[in-house]
N, C-alpha and C positions, 0 to 999 in steps of 0.2 A: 360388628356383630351381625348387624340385617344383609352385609355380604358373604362375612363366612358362614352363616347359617342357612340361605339359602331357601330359606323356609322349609328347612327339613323336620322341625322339630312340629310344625302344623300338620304337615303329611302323616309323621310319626304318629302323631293322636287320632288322624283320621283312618287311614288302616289297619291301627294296631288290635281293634274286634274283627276284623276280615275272616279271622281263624280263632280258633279258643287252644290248638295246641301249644306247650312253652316252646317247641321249635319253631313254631311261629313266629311267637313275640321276638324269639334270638335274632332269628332271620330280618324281623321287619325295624330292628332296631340296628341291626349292622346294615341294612339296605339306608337307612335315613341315616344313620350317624355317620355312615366314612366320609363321604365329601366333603360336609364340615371341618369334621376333626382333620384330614387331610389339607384343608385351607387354613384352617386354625394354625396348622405347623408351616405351611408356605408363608401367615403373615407372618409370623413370631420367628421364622426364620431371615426374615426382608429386614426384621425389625434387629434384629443381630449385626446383618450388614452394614445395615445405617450406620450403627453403633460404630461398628469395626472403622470403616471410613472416611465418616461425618461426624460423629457425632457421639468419640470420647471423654470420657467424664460424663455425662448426661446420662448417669444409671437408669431414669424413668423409663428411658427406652427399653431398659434390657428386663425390667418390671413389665411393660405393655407385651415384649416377647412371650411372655409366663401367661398372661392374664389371656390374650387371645387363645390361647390352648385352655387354661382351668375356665375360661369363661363358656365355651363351646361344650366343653366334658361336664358343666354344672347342669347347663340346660339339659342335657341327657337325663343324668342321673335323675334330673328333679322330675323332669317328664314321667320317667321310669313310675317314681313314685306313682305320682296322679293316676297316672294310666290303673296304676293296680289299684287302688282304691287306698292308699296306704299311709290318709290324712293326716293321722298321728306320728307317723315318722316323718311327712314331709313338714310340718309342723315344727318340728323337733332341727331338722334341718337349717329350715330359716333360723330360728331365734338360734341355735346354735353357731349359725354364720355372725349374725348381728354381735351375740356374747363376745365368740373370740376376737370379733372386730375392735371392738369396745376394748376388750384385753389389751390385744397388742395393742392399739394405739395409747392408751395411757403408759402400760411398759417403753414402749418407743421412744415416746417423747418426754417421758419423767428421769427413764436411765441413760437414754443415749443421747449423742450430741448430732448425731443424725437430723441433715433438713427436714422440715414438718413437713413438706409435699412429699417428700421420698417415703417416711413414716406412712403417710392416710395410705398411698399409692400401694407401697408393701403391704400393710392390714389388709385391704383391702382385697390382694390376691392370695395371702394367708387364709383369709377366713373363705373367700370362695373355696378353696382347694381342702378348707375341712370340708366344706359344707359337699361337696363333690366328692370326698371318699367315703364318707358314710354312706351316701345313695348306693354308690357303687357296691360299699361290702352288703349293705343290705340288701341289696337286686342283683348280685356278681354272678350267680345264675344265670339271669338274661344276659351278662355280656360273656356269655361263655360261645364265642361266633363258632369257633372250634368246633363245637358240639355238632352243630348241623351238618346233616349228611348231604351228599352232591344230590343225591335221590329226592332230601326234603326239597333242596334249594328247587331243584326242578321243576317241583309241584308249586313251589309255595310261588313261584316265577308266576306261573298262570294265574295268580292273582292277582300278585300285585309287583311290577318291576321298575327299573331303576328309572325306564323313561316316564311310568306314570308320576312317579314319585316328583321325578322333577318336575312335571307338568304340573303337577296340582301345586308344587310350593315357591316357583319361579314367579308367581304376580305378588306374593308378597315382600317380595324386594322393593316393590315400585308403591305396592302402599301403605309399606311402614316408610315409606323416604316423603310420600304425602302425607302420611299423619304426623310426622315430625313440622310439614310446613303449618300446619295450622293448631301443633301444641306449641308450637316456639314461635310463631308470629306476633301473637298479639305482646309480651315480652317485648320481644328485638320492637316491635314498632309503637310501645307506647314510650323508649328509651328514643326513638329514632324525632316521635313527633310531639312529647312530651317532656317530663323533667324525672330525675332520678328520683324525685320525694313523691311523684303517682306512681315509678314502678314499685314504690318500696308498699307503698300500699296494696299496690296490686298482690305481689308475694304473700304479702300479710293475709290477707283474704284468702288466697288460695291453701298456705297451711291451714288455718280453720276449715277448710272444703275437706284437706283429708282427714278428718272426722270418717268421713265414710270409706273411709279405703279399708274398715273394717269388716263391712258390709259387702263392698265391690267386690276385695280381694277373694274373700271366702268363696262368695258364690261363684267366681269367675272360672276359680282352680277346679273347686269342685264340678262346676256344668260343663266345661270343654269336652273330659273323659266321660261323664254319664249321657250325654245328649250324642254323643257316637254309637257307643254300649247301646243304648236304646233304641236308636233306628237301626241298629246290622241288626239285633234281636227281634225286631215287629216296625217294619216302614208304616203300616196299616195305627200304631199306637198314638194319633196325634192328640188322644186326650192328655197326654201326659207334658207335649208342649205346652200346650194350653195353659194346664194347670201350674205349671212353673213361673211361665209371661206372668199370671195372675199372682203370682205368692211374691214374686219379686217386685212387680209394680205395686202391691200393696204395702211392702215393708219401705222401699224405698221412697214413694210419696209419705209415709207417715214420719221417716228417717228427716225428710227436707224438710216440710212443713213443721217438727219440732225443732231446727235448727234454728230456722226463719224465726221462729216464737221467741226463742230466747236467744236470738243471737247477741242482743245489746249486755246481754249478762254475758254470756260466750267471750266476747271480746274485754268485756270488764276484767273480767277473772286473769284473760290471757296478757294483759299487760296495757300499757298507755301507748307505745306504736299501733297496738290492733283498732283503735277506738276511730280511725275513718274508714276503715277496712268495712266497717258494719255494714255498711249500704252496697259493697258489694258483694255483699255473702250470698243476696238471695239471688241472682240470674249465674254466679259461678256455679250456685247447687247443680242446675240443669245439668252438667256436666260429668259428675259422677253417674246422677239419677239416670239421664236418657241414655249415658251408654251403657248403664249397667242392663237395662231395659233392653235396649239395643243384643245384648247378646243374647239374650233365652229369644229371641225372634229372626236372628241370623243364620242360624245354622243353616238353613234350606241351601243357601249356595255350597256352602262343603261339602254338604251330605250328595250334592247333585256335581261336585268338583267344575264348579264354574268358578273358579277362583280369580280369574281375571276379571271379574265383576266389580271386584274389592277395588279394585283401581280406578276402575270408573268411579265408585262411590268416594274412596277420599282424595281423588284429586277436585271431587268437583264442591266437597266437602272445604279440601285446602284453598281452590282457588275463592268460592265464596267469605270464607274466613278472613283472607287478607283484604279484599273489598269491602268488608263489613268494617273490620280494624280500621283501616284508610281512611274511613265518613267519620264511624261515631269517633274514632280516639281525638280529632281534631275537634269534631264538635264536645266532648263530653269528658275526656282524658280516660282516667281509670275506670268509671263506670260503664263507659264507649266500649272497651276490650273488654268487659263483663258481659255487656249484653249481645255483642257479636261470636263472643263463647258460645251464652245461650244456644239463640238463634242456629248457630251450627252445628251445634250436637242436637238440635232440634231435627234439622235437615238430614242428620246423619243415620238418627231412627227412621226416620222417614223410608230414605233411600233402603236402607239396610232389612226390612221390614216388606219393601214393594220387591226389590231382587230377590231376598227369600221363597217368598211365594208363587214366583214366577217358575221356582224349583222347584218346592215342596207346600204343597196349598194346606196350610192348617187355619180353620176357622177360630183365629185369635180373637178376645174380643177388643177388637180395635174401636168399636164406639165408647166402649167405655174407659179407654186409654184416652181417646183423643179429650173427653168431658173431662177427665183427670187432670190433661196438659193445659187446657185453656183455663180451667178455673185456677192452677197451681200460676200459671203466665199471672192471671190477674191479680192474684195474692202477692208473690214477688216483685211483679212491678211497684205498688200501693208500697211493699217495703224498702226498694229499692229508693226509695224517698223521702220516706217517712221512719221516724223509729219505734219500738212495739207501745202500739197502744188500745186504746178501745175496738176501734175500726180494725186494725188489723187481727187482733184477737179473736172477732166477728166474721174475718174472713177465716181466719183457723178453724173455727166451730162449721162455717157454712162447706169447708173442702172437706172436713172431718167424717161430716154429717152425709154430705153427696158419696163420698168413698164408702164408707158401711153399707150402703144402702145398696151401689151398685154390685161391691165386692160382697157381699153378707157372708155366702156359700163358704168363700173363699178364705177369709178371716173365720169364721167357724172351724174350716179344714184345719188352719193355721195353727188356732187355740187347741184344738185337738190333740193335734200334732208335737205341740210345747207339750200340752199337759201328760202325754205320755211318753213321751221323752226323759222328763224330770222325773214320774214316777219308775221308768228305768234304772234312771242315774239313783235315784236314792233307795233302790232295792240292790245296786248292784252293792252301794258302797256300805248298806247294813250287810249283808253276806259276806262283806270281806274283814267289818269289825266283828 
């Protein structure tokens, strides 16, 4: 995927406000999608040959042919969505992909006598390629390339053309292949310098982490498209960075620290494998938390298309990670690849947060992030050792107590914000009884 994609579908988000007309969006979505989709059919056509001359009977392969085209044409469509604002059908989308998934595979493997890998493999390119035609009929519009005149393309050229495009989205080939080294490290090398009963705990622990991919996911989809939208509209408007860094490091410290609190119940509830897992729940947190943080503070590099930035940051991200892994997994096993998690996506804000503003200078408040990170560090550690008790219930109340105080404004905005929200939703849904 991070070759046939080419980082086109990053480009795609970043120029697609360039212009506000629909020949635009046509245009800027056949400029980012052909290459792709054109690599998409080079692999899935290599992958045919295999087939034809190596590697008869072996249908997966002629599954992998399918899935590198429907997996290329998903991220379109789903982009498509985002870009328009069009959360509720992209919404619909996903759980629709998940549904049929879930379908076929129990139909699969309850009526047919078909291998189970062949089954999940097939599901699996089924439900992308629902989930792919619905964006499609519902945005079919934008892929109407057709439409656009030689006269638009001409214009639309001077804004943005095939070599920028590549330019801005050719370094993320190099650091999606570095953030693979340091999401799959610590794994391969607690298996490499430890025993298969610490990764299994490690796994354990990290299913409890995604807890928050409720939180991450959401905000991720929705900030990519609005923090573009907003700097083509007013480069001048950095209150409104601001104010996001702040709403998001407020929910997501309050997200981990309630984990942390009851993780010993967390783990109870989820079964008797998760019950060593406990101690390492709280330095995994770091890892949703600071990158979620990490992206309402990034953007200054896209918006400024230094993108070879990104490279810098996670290879020095990946190569830190595997040196971290190396000391603590020997000295500490599972807990060692918890804390060198930390640590790294610690670095990763860091990094990602000093490159931004080297682009785009918005006065974040980073003193009050950093007081956030050192007393959350203290809090985690104390539980990384220990299981919930007094003391650490004491550090809960004392991070609780420091975040209100320094976020007030912000939490204020927040409760606001909820509270007229829900008075929306339940005027909408009186007016329709």
């Amino acid at each position: 995927m991070v070759f046939m994609i080419i980082g086109q579908d990053q480009a795609y988000n970043r120029y697609y406000f360039s212009a506000e007309e629909k020949a635009f969006k046509r245009y800027i979505l056949a400029l980012t999608s052909r290459w792709p989709i054109i690599l998409s059919f080079v692999a899935g056509g290599a992958a045919c040959l295999y087939y034809v001359f190596a590697a008869r009977g072996q249908y997966i392969v002629l599954i992998f042919a399918v899935y590198a085209v429907s997996m290329v044409v998903d991220r379109f469509t789903n982009m498509t969505l985002r870009l328009g604002m069009r959360s509720g059908l992209y919404s619909f989308c996903m759980n629709m992909q998940k549904l049929s998934y879930t379908a076929f595979v129990i139909i699969g493997i309850k009526l047919t006598e078909i291998d189970h890998i062949l089954v999940l493999a097939g599901c699996t390119v089924l439900a992308q390629i629902i989930s792919a035609m619905i964006g499609f009929i519902a945005e079919r519009d934008a892929w109407r390339f057709n439409a656009v005149t030689s006269e638009e393309k001409e214009r639309y050229g001077k804004i943005v053309n095939t070599r920028m495009v590549m330019k801005y989205g050719w370094p993320f080939i190099f650091s999606s292949l570095c953030a693979w080294l340091y999401t799959g490290s610590d794994k391969l090398m607690i298996e490499m310098f430890s025993t298969k009963a610490e990764l299994g705990i490690y796994a354990s622990a990290l299913s409890v982490i995604g807890i928050f991919s409720v939180i991450t996911n959401t905000f991720t989809t929705i900030w990519a498209p609005m923090a573009v939208e907003e700097y083509e509209k007013d480069h001048t408007n950095k209150e409104f960075f601001i104010k996001a860094a702040d709403y998001v490091t407020i929910i997501l410290f309050a997200a981990g620290a309630g984990v942390i609190l009851f993780k010993d119940v967390i783990v109870f509830l989820l079964g008797e494998k998760y019950r060593e897992a406990v101690f390492l729940i709280p330095y995994l947190s770091l890892y949703p938390l600071l990158y979620t943080i990490s992206e309402s503070t990034v953007y200054g590099i896209n918006f400024a298309k230094k993108t070879q930035w990104h490279i810098i940051i996670m290879a020095t991200c990946g190569g830190v990670n595997v040196i971290l892994n190396y000391f603590l997994i020997n000295k500490m096993e599972s807990l060692g690849a918890a804390i060198a998690t930390g640590i790294t996506y610690t670095l990763l804000l860091i990094m990602r947060t000093i490159f931004s503003l080297k682009c785009f200078p918005v006065r974040y408040h980073l003193g009050r992030m950093g007081v956030m990170i050192v007393l959350y560090y203290v809090y985690i550690t104390y539980n990384s050792f220990h299981r919930t008790d007094a003391v650490g219930i004491v550090m809960f109340i004392v991070l609780a107590a420091v975040g209100s105080m320094l976020y007030r404004e912000s939490i204020k905005d927040l409760l606001k914000m909820t509270k007229d929200y829900a008075v929306y939703m339940l005027r909408k849904l009186s007016n329709k009884s």
